[in-house]
N, C-alpha and C positions, 0 to 999 in steps of 0.2 A: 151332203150326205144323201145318198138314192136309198128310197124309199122303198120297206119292203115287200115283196110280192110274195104273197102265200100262194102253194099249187092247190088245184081243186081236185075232187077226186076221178074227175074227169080224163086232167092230167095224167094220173098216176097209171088210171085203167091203161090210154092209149098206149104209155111206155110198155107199161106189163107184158100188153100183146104185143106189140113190136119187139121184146127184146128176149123173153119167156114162151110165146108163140102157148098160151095155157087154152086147155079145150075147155076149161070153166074159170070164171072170172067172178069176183066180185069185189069192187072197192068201196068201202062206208067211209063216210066224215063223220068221226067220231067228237070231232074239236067242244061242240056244245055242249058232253056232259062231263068237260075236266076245265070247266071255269071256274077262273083263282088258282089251277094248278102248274106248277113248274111248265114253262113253254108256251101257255095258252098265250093268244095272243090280244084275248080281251072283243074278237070280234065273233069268236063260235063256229069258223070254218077257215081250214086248213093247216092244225095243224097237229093235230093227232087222228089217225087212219086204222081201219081194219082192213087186210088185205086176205079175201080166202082163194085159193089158186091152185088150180089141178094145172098142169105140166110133164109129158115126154122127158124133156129136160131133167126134170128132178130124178127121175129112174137111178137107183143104183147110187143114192146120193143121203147124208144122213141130215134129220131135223136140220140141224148148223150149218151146214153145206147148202140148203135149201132156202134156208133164211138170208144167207150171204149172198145168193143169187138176187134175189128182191134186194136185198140193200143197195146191192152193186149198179141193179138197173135204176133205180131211184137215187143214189146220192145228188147229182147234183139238186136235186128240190129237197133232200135233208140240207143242200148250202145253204138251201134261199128259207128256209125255216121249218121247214116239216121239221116235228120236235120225236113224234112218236108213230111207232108203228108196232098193230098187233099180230101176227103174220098165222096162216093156218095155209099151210104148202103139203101140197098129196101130189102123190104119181096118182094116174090114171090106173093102175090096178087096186089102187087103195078107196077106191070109188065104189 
């Protein structure tokens, strides 16, 4: 059985910009204050995230459409256990 590897929020940032290209960033590990909660994984880091994100990309795009964008560029690390994410996604005019 391979052993699981939680992503850090390091991870999550580097994707974000590579694949969202966002003029503001910022990823929290939220994991430490939902211990004993659904997903936690008992260690206090990686596996529930806040993700706040200004992006071009989002322009002309509604809350769900914005959110789906973050999912999409993060699923494979929701495989490997990312359980939760809080997402706060702006265009740049919304700044």
């Amino acid at each position: 059985m391979k052993p699981e590897v939680f992503p850090s929020a390091q991870q999550l940032q580097t994707r974000l910009q590579t694949v969202l290209q966002p003029s503001a960033l910022e990823v929290i590990d939220e994991s430490g204050q939902h211990h004993g909660h659904a997903g936690a994984n008992g260690t206090g880091f990686g596996t529930h995230f806040r993700v706040r994100i200004t992006s071009h990309l989002f322009t002309g795009k509604s809350p769900v459409a914005r959110h789906r964008l973050v999912y999409d560029a993060l699923q494979d690390f929701m495989d490997q256990g990312l359980h939760a994410l809080a997402i706060e996604a702006q265009t740049p005019a919304a700044k």
